[in-house]
N, C-alpha and C positions, 0 to 999 in steps of 0.2 A: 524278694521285695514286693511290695504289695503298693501300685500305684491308684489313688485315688482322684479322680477327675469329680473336684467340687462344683468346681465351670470350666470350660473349657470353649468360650466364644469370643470372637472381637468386638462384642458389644454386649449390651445388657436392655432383655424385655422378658415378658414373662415367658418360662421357659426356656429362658437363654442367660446363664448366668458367667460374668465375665472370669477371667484365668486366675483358676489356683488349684493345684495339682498337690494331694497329700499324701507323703512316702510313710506307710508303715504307724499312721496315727500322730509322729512325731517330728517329722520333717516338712514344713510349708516349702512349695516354691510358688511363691506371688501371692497378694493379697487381694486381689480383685471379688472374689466372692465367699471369702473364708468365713465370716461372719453371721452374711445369711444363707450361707450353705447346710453350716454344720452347727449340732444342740451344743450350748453351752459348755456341758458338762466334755467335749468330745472337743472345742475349743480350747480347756484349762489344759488338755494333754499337750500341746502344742510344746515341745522347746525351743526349734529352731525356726528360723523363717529366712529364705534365700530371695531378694529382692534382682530380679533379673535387670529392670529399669525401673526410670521413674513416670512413667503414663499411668492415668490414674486409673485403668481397669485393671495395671496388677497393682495399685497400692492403697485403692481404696480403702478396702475395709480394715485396713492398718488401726483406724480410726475407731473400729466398733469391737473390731478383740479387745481393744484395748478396755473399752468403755463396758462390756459385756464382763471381762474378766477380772475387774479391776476387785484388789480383796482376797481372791480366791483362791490365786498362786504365789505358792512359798516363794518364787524367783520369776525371775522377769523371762517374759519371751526375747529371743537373743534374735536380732537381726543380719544377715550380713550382705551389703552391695556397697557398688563403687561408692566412693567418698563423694559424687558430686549427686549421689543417688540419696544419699544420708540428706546433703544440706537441702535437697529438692524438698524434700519430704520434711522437714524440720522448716524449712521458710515457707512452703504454702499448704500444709496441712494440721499439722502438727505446729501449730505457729498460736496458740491462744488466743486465738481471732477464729480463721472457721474451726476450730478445732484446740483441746487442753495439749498438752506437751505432756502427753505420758511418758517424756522420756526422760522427767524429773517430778514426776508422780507418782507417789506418795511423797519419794524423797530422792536427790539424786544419788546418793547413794544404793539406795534401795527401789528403782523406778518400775514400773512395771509392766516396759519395754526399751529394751539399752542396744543400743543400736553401733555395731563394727565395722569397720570397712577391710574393705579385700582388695585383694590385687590382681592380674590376670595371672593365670596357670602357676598362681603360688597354692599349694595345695589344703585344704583345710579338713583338720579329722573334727567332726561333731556327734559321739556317741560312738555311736556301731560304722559311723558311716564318714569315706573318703570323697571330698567334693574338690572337684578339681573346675574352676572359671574361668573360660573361653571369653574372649571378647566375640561378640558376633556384630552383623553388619545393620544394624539398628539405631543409628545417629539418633541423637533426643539433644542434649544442650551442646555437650562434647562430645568428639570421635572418642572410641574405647569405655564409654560408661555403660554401653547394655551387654550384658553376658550371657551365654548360655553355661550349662553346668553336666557337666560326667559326675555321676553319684557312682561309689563303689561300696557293696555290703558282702563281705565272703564272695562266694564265688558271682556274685551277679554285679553286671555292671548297666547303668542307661542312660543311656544321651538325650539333653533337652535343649533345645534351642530356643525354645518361647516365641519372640518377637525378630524376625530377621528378614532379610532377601538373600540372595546370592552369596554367601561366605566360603572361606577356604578353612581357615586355621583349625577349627572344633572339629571337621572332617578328619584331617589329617593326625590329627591327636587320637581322635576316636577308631581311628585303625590297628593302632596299638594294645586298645583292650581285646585281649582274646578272648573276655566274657560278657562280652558287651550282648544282652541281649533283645533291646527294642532300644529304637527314636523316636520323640515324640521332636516333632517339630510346628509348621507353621502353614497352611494356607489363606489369606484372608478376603482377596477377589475375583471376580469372574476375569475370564479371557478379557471381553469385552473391555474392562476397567484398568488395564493393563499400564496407562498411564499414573495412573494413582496408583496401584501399588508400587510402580516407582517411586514416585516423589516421596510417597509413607513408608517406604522401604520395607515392603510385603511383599510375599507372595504370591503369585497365581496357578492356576493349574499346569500350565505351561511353562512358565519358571521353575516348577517344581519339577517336570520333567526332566530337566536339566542339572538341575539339581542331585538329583539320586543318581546319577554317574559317579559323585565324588563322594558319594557316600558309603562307608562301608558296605559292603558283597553282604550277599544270603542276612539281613538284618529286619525285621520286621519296622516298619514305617507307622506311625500314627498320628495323622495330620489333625490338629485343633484350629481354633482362633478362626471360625468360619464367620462369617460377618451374619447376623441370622437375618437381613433382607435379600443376602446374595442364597441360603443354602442350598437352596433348590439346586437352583442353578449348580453349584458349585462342585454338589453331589454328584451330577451328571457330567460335567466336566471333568471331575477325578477316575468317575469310572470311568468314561468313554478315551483317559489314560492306557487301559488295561497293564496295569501295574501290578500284580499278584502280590505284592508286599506290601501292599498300600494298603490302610483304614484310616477311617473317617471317624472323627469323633463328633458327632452330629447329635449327639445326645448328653447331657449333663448328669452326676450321680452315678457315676458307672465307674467299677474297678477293673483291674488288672492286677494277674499278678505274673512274678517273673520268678 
């Protein structure tokens, strides 16, 4: 599997573009900078899209694939997140006010994004690939509407958590894959700001230390969603960890592969 980091920040300025992580050309997870990440032509391959929540730096640019692609693809881009992640996004984006309802454009029959809901750890096969969704600890309107997801391809498995603080369940599952090969997860502020990642239900360097106790053994760690006024900072705080499994994704346009 070949993981593609379009953005990977808790915020958007130049050179910092917000979460959306592409598996293998064909699997979106989050829409936050899908659009003006990636050429056109590298958007229409897009079939699936895995909506973790509904905050608008992962489901912005929902808005401009659509609008970018619109014509171009025989079938619509397939969405999938909680049912109250669907209406978020249909009542204040996609609502024919800031935004058309491409999800009865052209035609609702034939739209040219059709949007599914999913349930927690009901497993879902899309192509090559087995995605199994975690609720993780990211409140937004309802408790259980933000997920994280275990993607499985052949022998490779990887854990993403997106937006969370302190969670149990996605660990405990994640222990299970014997080929689980990297985590991408979450940091978003310094030590310092530690109250606020409370209340926003984020991470810090320090919570994250605690964190990876419950995390699967010998697993390679790759921490995103760095706030880009805190990274400096944040950077030195994760080293100054010394966590030998830990990376930083401090940089946007960068792959991985597994």
């Amino acid at each position: 599997m070949q993981v593609k980091i379009i953005g990977g920040h808790g915020g958007v300025t130049r050179n910092y573009a917000a979460t959306s992580y592409l598996i293998d050309d064909s699997l979106l997870i989050d829409a936050g900078s899908v659009a003006s990440g990636l050429d056109i032509q590298d958007q229409i391959k897009i079939d699936h899209i895995l909506l973790s929540h509904a905050h608008l730096d992962h489901t912005k640019d929902l808005a401009f694939i659509c609008d970018n692609c619109f014509g171009l693809k025989s079938k619509p881009f397939e969405v999938y997140c909680h049912e109250s992640v669907n209406d978020a996004v249909k009542t204040h984006l996609l609502n024919d006010i800031i935004w058309p309802d491409f999800s009865v454009i052209p035609t609702k029959e034939n739209p040219t994004m059709r949007f599914n809901s999913i349930e927690k750890e009901k497993e879902l096969t899309l192509g090559e690939y087995k995605v199994l969704p975690v609720h993780v600890n990211h409140p937004v309107q309802e408790e259980g509407q933000a997920y994280g997801f275990i993607i499985e391809k052949g022998d490779v498995a990887i854990l993403f958590t997106q937006d969370t603080m302190a969670t149990d369940r996605i660990w405990e599952l994640g222990k299970k894959y014997k080929n689980l090969k990297a985590i991408f997860t979450e940091v978003s502020f310094p030590n310092k700001l530690q109250a606020v990642a409370n209340i926003s239900f984020h991470h810090s360097p320090a919570t994250m230390k605690e964190e990876l106790k419950k995390m699967p053994k010998n697993v390679p760690v790759y921490l995103g969603h760095l706030k880009p006024n805190y990274q400096e900072e944040l950077i030195q705080e994760i080293t100054d960890l010394h966590e030998p499994r830990l990376h930083i994704m401090y940089a946007d346009d960068v792959r991985y592969s597994f």
